[in-house]
N, C-alpha and C positions, 0 to 999 in steps of 0.2 A: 032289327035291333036285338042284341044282344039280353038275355034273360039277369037278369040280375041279383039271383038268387042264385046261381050258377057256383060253386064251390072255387073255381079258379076268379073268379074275379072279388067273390068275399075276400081269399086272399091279397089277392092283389090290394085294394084295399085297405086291407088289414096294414100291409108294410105300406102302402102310403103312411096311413096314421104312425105307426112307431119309427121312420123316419123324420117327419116331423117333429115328432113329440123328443127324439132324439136332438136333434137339431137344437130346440129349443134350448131343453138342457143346458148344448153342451156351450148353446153361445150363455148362460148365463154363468158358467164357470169362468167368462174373458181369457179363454185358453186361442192363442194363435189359431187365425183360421187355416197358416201354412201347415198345424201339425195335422188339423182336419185333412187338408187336402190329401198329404203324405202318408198318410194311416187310414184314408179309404180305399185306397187300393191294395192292402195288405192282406188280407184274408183271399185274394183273387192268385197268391203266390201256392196257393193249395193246387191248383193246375199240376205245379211239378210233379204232383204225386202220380198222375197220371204217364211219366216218363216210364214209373216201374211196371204198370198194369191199371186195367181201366177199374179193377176192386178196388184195388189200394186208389185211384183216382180217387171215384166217388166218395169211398172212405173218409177220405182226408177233406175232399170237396164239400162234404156234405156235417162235418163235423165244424168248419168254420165258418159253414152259415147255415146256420140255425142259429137260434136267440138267446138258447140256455148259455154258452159261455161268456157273451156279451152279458147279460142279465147277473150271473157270476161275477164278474172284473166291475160292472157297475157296484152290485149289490153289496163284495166286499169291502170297495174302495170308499163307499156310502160308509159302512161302519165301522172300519177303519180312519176314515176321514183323509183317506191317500187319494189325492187329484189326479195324480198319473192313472190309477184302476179306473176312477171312475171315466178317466179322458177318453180312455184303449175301450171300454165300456159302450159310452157314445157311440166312437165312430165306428165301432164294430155291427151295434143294429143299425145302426143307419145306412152302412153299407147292405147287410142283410136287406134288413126295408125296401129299399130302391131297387135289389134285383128281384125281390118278390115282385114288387110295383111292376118292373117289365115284362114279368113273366118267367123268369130263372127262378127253378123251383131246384127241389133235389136230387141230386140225379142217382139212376137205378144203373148198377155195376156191369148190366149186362149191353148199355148204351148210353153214350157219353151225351145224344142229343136227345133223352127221354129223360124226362124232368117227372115230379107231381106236378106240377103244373098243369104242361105243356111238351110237345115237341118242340123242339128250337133246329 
């Protein structure tokens, strides 16, 4: 059995919870679950960046999932009271969330399948 104190599965975890809690959210906004659907896979267009080089990969890779600019588009759009911010906000950590939850961590420039995580 797995220890469960283990730092990679805290994570993991951890983005269960804020997909969820993301989730929650964003169905209480009554925003189309087709624009969910469409806007989770958006931040995974970071890949491109990896055409140029595997720096600029991770670069970009690792700049659209992590939580700060999600947590940002939410946070704005919270005190601005703009639905669109807080929408793109959502499914931005929930996307995040669910690849922590599998184990896609960040990836380190000098290997595309070395995560914090994990290897993949």
């Amino acid at each position: 059995m797995r220890d469960p104190t283990r730092p990679a599965i805290v994570l993991r975890l951890d983005g269960v919870a804020v997909a969820v809690f993301a989730v929650l959210l964003y169905h209480e906004l009554s925003v189309s679950w087709w624009v969910f659907a469409l806007g989770f896979l958006a931040p995974d267009l970071a890949f491109l960046a990896y055409l140029v080089n595997a720096r600029a990969g991770a670069a970009v890779y690792n700049a659209l999932h992590t939580y700060l600019g999600a947590a940002a588009a939410f946070g704005f759009g919270l005190l601005a009271e703009h639905v669109t911010l807080m929408v793109v906000g959502l499914i931005w950590a929930a996307h995040v969330g669910i690849d922590r939850a599998v184990g896609y961590g960040l990836k380190y420039p000098d290997d595309f399948r070395r995560t914090h995580l994990q290897r993949i």
